[in-house]
C-alpha positions as CSV (number, residue, x, y, z in Angstrom):
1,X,73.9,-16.3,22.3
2,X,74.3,-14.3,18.9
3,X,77.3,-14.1,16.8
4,X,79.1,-11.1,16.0
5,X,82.0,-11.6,14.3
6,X,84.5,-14.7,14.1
7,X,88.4,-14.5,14.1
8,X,90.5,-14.8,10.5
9,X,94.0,-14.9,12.0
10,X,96.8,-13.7,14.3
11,X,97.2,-9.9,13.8
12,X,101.0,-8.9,14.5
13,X,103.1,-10.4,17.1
14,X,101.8,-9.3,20.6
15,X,98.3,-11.3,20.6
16,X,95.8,-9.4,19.0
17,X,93.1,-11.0,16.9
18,X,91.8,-10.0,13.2
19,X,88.2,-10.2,13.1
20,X,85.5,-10.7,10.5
21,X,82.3,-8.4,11.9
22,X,79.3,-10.5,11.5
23,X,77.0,-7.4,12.4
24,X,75.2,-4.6,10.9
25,X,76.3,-2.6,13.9
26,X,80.3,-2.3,13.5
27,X,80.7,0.1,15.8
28,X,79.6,-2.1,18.6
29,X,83.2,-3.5,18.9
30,X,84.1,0.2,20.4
31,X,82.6,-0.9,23.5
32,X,83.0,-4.6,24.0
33,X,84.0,-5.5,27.1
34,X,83.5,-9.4,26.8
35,X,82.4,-12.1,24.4
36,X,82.4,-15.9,24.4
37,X,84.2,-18.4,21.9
38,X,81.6,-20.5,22.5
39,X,78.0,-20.8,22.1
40,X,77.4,-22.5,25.7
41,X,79.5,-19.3,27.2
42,X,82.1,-21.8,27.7
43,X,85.1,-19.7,27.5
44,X,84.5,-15.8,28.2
45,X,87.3,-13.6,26.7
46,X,87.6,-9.9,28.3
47,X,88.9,-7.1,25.8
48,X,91.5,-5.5,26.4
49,X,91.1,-3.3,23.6
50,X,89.5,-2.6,20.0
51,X,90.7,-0.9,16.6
52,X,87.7,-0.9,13.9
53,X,88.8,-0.8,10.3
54,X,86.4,-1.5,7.8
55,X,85.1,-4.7,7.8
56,X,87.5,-6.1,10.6
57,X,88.2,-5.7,14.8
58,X,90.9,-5.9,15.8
59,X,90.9,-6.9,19.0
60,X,93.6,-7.4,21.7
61,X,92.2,-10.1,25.0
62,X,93.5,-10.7,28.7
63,X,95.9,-13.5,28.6
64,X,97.0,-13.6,25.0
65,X,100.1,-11.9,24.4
66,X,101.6,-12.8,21.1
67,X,101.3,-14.7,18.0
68,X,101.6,-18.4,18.8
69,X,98.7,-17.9,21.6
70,X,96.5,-15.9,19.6
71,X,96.7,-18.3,16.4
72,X,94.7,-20.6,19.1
73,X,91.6,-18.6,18.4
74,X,92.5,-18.6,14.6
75,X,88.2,-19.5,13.1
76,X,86.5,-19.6,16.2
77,X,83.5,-17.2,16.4
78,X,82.7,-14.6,18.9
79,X,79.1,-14.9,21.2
80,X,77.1,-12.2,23.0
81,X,74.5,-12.9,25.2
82,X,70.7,-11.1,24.0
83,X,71.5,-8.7,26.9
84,X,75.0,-7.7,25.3
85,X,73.8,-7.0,21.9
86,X,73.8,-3.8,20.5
87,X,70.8,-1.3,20.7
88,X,69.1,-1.0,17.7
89,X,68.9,2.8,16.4
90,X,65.2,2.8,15.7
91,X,61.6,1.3,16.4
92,X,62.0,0.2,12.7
93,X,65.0,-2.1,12.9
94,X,64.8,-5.4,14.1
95,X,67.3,-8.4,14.8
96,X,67.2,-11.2,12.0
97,X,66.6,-13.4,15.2
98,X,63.4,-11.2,16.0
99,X,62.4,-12.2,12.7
100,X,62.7,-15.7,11.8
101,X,59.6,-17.5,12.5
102,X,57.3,-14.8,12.7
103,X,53.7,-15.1,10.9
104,X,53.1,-13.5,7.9
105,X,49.7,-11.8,6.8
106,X,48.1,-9.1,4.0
107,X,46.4,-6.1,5.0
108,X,43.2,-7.8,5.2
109,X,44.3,-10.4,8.1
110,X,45.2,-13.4,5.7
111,X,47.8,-15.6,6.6
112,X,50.2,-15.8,3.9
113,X,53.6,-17.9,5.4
114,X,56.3,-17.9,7.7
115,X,59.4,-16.0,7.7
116,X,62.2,-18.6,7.5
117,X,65.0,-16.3,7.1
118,X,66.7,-12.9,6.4
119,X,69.2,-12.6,3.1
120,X,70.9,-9.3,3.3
121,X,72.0,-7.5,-0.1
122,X,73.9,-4.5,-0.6
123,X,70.6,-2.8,-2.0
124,X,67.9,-4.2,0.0
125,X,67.4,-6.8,2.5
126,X,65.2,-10.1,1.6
127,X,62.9,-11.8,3.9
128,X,62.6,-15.5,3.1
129,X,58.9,-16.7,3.2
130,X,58.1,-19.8,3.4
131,X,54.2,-19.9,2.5
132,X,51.5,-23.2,4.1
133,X,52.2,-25.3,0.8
134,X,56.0,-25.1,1.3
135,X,56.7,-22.6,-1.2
136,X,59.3,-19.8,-0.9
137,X,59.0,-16.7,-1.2
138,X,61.2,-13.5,-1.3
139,X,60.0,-10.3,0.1
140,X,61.8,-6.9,0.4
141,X,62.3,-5.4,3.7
142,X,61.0,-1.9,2.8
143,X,58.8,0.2,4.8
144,X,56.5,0.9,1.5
145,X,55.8,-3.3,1.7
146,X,56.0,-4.1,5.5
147,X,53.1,-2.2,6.7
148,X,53.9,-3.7,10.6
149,X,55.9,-5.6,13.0
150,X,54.9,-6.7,15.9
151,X,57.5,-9.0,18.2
152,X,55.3,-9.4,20.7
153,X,52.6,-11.1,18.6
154,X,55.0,-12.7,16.4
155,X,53.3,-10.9,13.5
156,X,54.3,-8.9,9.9
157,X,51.7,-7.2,8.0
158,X,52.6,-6.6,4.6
159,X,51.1,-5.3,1.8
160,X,50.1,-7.8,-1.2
161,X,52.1,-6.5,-4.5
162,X,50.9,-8.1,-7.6
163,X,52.8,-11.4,-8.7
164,X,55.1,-11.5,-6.2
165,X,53.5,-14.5,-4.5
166,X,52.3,-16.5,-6.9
């Protein structure tokens, strides 16, 4: 189960829910159908329908029909199973999920660390490396540095820049 978004408050007095999008994808809400509160898909919530502003959903679900109901879901976060999740536009995007743990090595076949995690900025996203003596390591997600991706081997070719490992 991934998380896409998790709810701030009540929105208005007939139900609906303001929430945060925890996505690069925004437009995804436009066609959720269904999403879980929790992680075990222990309580599935079917939309009834879905404004996008900004950084926010707002999203109106069967069976909650004004304020005191919807201030029930007030923090919890919203789930999607993998086969829900939104497709990606390109061969050259990836989930951060597809990422994390995937084995790191130079043009020349060296293993140089582990990816650990994925710290998005509004310039540039990061990929934490973590490299075999424990150190970390940031390195840009650009196409001029990561030479490859391969999910099925679990592998990211990148290409050695000067300083920026030691």
């Amino acid at each position: 189960m991934f998380v896409i978004g998790q709810v701030v408050k009540p929105q208005g007095i007939h139900g609906e829910l303001k929430v945060k999008i925890i996505s690069s994808f925004p437009e995804r809400f436009k066609q959720l159908d269904v999403f879980y509160l929790r992680e075990d898909e222990g309580q599935i919530c079917y939309v009834e329908k879905v404004r996008v502003k900004g950084d926010f959903a707002f999203i109106k679900i069967r069976g909650v029909d004004d304020r005191n109901q919807a201030e029930h879901y007030r923090n919890n976060f919203l789930y999607v199973r993998e086969s829900e999740l939104f497709p990606l536009p390109d061969n050259d995007s990836y989930y951060h999920h597809q990422l994390i743990g995937m084995k790191v090595v130079n043009t020349r076949g060296k293993s140089l660390g582990v990816i650990k995690d994925v710290v998005n900025y509004p310039g540039n996203d990061l990929f934490v490396m973590e490299d075999e003596e424990g150190r970390e390591h940031l390195l840009p997600a650009s196409k001029a540095f990561i030479k490859k991706v391969d999910t099925a081997s679990g592998l990211m070719t990148i290409s050695e820049i000067e300083g920026l490992l030691e």
